[in-house]
C-alpha positions in Angstrom: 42.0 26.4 6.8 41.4 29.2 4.5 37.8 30.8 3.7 38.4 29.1 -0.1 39.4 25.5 1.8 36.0 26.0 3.7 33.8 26.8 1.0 35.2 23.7 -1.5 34.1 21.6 1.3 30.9 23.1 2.4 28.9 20.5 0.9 30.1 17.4 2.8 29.7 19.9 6.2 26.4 20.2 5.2 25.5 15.9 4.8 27.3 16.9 8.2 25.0 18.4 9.6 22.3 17.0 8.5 23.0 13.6 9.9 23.9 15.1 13.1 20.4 16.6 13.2 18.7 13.5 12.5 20.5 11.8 15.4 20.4 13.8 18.1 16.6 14.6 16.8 16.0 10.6 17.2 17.6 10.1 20.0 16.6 14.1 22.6 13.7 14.7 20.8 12.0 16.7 23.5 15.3 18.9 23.8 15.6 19.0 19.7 12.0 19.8 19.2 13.3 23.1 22.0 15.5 24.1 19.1 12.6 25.6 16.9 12.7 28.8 18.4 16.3 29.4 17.1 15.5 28.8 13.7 14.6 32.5 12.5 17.5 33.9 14.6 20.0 31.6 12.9 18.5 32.2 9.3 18.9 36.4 10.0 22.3 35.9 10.9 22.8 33.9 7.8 20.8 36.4 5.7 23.1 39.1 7.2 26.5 37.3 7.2 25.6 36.6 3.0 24.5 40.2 2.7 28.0 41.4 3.2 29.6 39.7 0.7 27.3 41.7 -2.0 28.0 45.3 -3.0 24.8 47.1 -2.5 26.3 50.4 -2.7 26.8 49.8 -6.1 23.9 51.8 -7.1 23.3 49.2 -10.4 22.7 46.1 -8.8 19.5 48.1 -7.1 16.8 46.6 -9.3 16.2 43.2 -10.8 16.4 43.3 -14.3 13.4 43.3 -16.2 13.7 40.4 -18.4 14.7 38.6 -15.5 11.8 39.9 -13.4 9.3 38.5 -15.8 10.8 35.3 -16.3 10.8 35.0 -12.8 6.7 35.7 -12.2 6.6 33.8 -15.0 7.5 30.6 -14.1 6.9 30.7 -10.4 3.0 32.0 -10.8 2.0 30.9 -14.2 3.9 27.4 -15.0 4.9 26.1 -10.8 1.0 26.2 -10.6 0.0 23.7 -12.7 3.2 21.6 -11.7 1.5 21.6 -8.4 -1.9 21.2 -9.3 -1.2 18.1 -11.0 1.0 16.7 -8.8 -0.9 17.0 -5.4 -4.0 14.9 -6.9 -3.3 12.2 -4.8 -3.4 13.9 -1.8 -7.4 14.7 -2.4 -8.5 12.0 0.2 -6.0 13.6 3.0 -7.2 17.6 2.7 -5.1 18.3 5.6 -2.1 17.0 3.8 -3.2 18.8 0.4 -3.6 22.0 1.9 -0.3 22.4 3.3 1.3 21.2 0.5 -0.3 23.5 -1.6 0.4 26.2 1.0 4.4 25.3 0.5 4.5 24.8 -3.0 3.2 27.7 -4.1 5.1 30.1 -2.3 8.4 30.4 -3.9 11.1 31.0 -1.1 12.3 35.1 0.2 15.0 34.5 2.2 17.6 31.2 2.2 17.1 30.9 -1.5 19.6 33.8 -1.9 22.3 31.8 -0.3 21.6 28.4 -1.9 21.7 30.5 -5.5 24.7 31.9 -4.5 26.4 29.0 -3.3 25.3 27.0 -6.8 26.8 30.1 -8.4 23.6 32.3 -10.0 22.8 35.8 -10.3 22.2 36.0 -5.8 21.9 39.7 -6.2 19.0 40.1 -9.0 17.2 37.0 -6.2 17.5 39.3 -3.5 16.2 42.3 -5.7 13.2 40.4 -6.5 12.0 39.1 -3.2 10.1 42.3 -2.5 8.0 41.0 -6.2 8.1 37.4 -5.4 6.7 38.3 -1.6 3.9 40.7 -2.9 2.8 38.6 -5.9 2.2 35.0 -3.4 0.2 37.2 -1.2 -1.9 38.5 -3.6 -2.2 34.8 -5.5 -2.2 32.7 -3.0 -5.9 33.1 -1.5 -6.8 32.5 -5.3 -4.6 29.2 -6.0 -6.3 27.7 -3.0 -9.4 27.8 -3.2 -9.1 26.7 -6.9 -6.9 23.8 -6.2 -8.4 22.8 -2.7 -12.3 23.0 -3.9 -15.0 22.8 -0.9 -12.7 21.4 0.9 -11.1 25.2 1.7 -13.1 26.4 4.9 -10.2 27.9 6.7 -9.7 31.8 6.7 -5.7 32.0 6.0 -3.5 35.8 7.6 -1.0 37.0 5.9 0.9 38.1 8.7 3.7 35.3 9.2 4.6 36.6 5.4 5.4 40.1 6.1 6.8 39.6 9.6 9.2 36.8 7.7 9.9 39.3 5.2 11.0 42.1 7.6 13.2 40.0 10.0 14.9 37.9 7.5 15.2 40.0 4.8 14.9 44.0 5.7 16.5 43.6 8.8 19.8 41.6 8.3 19.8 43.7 4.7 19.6 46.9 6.6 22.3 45.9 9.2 24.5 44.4 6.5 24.4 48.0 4.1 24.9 50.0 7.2 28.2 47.5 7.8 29.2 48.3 4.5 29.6 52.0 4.5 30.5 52.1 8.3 33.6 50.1 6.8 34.8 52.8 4.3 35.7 55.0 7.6 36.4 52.5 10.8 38.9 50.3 10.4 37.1 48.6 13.6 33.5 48.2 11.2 36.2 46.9 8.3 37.8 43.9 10.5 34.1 42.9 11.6 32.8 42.6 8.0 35.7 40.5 7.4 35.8 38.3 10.1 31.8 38.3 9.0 33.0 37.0 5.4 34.1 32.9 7.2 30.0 32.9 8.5 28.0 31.9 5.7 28.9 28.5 5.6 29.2 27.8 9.4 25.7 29.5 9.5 24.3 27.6 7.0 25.5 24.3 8.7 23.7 25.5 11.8 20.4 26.7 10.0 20.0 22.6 8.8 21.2 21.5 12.2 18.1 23.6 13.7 15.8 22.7 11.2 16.1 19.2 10.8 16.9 18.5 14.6 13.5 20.2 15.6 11.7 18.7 13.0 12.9 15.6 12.1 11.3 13.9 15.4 7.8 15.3 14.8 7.8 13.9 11.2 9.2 10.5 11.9 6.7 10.1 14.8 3.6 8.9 12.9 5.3 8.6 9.5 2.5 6.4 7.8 0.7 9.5 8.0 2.9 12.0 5.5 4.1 8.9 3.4 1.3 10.2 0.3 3.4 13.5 0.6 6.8 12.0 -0.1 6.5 11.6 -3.9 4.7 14.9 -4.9 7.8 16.8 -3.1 10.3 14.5 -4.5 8.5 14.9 -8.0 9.0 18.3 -7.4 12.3 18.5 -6.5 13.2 16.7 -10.1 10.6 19.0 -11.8 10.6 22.1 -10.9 14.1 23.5 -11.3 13.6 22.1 -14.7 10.5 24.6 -15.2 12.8 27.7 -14.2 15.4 26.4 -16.3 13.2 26.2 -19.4 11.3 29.9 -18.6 14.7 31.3 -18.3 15.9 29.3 -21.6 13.0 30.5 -23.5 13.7 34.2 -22.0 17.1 34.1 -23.6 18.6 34.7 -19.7 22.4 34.9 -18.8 23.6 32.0 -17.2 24.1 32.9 -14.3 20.1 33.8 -13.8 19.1 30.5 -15.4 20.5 28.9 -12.2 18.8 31.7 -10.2 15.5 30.5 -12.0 16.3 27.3 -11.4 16.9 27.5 -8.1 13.6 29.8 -7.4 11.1 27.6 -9.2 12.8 25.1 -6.6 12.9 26.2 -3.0 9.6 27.0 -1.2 8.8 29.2 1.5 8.5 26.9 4.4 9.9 28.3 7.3 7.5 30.8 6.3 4.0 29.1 6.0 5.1 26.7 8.7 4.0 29.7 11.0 0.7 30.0 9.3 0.0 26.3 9.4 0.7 26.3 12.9 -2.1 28.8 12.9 -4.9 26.9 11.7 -8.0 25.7 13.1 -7.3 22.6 14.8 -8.8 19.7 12.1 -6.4 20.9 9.7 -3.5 22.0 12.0 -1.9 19.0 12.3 -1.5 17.2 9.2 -0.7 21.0 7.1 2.5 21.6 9.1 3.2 17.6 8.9 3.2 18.4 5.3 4.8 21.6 5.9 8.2 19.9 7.7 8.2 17.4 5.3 8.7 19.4 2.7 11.0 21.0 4.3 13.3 17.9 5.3 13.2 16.9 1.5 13.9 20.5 0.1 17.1 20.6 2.6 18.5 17.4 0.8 17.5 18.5 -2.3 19.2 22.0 -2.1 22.4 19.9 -1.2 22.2 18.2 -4.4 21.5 21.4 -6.5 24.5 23.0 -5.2 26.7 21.1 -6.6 24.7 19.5 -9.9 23.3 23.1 -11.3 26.3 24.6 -12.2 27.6 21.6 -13.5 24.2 21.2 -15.4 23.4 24.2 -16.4 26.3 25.6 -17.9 27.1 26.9 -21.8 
């Protein structure tokens, strides 16, 4: 099989693995659940693996472009929140549920959202530029959404750690590793035969990320699953809405095509491996029910990134 065979059939791998997750998370959930701890690791080496396939020594594709840039913080921080607002009302009777919903939808994705835009063919480069933006404007905005949207129901004090240590292992780290692979290549053939072996990762990786993910999760969810049912249709809502809002923004911006489908695929993926952490962290009334909501969300984004892999460049096209 050639790296070309492997990438036209990367989306059934993926079902794949998905369904392989969900069963042996149903059926070893105690050695599934174990698997958690791999899930970072496996996303770096994804991160890295993808990293190499894009020429950052090309001095130009440094910096986001501007127009893109604004659209961007546009329609992740000034339309997504609304989206939300509205469509988390019916979680007000289950604050532990609301909150970490809001925490996950309101934190547009820094790390796997490079892959799944480049994989559904948008601008992957000007996504990675503009993590450093996205990261520091949801740390700034999101101790303002909450309160706002949450009311006097928000008690809890919230750390912004899990965001910058997310940020620095799976995005400076493998970026770092993956530019130093790149130039050690121009003068060691040895360096040159590793990047290209490297180049048949991304969608093995990716296969293992969802295998971790939903094999760890998928056990704790199903477990009490009346419980996160009221979750179900604000994230599926959202998965229909919202890479309709980036679409739109970046419409209205006059955008390339190939950073429409970067929008859209923005406005759409959250950060949840990131907040998971910091739900994980609360105090213990709300602990349980935020990272319920958290994994959730994270189950239906997974299945929902499947989809827009193959449906947004078929969608959005000239």
């Amino acid at each position: 099989m050639t790296r070309d065979q492997l990438e036209q059939q990367q989306i059934p791998l993926y079902f794949a693995a998905v369904a392989i997750a969900v069963v042996s998370g149903l059926l070893a959930p105690t050695a599934s659940a174990g698997l958690a701890v791999l899930i970072s690791p496996a996303i770096a080496v994804l991160m890295y693996a993808m990293f190499l396939q894009m020429p950052f020594l090309d001095r130009r594709t440094s910096l986001p472009k501007r127009r893109f840039m604004g659209a961007l913080l546009l329609a992740n921080f000034v339309f997504i929140p609304p989206l939300v607002w509205l469509g988390t009302r019916g979680l007000v009777e289950h604050p532990g549920l609301l909150l970490g919903a809001l925490l996950v939808l309101l934190t547009p994705c820094i790390d796997y959202v490079v892959v799944f835009t480049h994989l559904g063919k948008g601008d992957a480069r000007a996504t990675l530029a503009a993590t450093p933006v996205l990261l520091l404007a949801q740390l700034l905005l999101l101790p303002v959404y909450l309160p706002l949207m949450m009311g006097d129901d928000l008690t809890v004090q919230l750390t912004l750690a899990p965001f910058i240590e997310a940020f620095l292992s799976l995005i400076a780290l493998p970026l770092l590793l993956a530019v130093l692979s790149c130039a050690s290549a121009r003068r060691l053939p040895a360096m040159a035969a590793w990047n290209h072996a490297c180049a048949w990762l991304p969608v093995p990786a990716m296969a293992l990320v969802l295998v971790l993910v939903v094999g760890s999760q998928i056990g704790e969810v199903l477990r009490d699953v009346q419980r996160w049912v009221p979750v179900l249709p604000v994230y599926i809502g959202f998965a229909l809405l919202a890479p309709c809002v980036g679409m739109l923004t970046a419409r209205l911006w006059r955008l390339p095509l190939a950073q429409v489908r970067s929008l859209a695929f923005s406005t759409a993926t959250r950060n949840s491996l990131v907040v998971l952490p910091l739900a994980l962290a609360l105090p213990p009334q709300w602990r349980t029910h935020a990272a319920a909501a958290v994994m959730t969300q994270t189950l239906v984004e997974l299945v929902a990134e499947l989809i827009y892999v193959r449906w947004v460049p078929k969608l959005i096209r000239r």
